[in-house]
N, C-alpha and C positions, 0 to 999 in steps of 0.2 A: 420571486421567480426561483425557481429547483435550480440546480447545479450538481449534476451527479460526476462532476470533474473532480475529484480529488488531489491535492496537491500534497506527494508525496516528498519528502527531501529524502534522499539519499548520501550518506555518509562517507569518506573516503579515507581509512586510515591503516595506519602500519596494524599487522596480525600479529600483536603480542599479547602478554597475560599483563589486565588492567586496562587497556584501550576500552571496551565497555565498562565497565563500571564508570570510569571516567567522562566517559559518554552521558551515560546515565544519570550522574552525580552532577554531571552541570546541565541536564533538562530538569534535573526536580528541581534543583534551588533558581531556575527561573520557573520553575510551578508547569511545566510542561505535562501534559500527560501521556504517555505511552499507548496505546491501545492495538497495537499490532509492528512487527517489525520481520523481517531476513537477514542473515547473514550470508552472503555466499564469500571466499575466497578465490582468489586470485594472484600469481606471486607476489608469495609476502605481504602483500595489502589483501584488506575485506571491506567490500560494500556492503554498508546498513543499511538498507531501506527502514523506514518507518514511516505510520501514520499515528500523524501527534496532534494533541488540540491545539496548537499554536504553531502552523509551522515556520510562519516571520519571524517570529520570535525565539523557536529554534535554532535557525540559518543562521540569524545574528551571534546568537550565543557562542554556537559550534564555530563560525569564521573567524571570530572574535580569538576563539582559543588556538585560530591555526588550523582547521579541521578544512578540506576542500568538501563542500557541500552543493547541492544541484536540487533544484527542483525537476518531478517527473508527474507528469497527468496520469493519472489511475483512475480505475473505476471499482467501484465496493459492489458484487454481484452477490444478494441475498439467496440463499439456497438450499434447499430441505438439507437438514443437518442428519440423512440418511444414508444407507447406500445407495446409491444414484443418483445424489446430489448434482457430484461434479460433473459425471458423463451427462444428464440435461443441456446443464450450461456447455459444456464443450462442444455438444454435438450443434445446437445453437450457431456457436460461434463458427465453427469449422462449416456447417453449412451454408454460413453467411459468406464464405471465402474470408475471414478475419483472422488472422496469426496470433496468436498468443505469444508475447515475448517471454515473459518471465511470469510466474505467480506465487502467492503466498494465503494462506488462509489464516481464520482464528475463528474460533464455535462459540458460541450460546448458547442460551438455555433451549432454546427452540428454533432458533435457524443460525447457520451458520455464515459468514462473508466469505467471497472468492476475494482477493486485489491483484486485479490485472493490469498486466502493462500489453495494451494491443497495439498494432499497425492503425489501427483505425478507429479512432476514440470516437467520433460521434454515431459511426454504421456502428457499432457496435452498441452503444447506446438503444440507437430503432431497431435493432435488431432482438435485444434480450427484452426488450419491452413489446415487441410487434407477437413475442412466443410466450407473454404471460408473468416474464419473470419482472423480480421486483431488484431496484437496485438503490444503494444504501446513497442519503442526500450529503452531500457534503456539510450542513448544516448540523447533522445527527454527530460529527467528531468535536461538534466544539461546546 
């Protein structure tokens, strides 16, 4: 069965120099792989989003060290890696009545990923696929 729910963790820590690497340095050495991530800021603290090939195994790691960690449902929306990629999918979602909270992207060679955090993970879902788009399996991060 497809699962286009991704299970993102997101990261919770003090915004100083070394907090990532630190991050970083104990997802490799549990073999973790990176494949997209954000940082935004906030006083004094910065939430990491990521999506990683393990993210149990992340959590564990990152809680382990003391890190406040959370998982969040995302969706990987596939996207000509053109101009007008994004406005497609936006216009999409926006005509669905669907909110986009937050997002992030990353490219390849030939399409690019949106990672959204919507109001409405499964309308959202029938809605990018009711208009033709393709959206990334949760099975294709691990």
């Amino acid at each position: 069965m497809m699962s286009y729910t991704i299970k993102q963790i997101s990261i919770f820590a003090e915004n100083r120099p070394g907090r990532l690497a630190a991050i970083a340095e104990a997802l490799e050495a549990e073999n973790v792989n990176i494949y997209a991530f954000s940082i935004a800021e906030a006083s004094g603290f910065g939430v990491i989003r990521a999506l990683v090939s393990d993210p149990v195994k992340a959590h564990r790691r990152l809680t382990d060290l003391g890190y406040a960690v959370s998982f969040t449902d995302v969706i990987g929306v596939k996207m000509r890696d053109q101009p007008g990629g994004l406005k497609e999918v936006a216009q999409v979602l926006g005509g669905a009545g669907i909110n986009i909270e937050y997002a992030y992207a990353y490219s390849g060679r030939k399409e690019a990923v949106l990672v959204i955090r919507v109001d409405q993970v499964d309308d959202a879902i029938k809605a990018i696929q009711a208009s033709g788009g393709r959206l990334l399996e949760e099975r294709e991060l691990s």
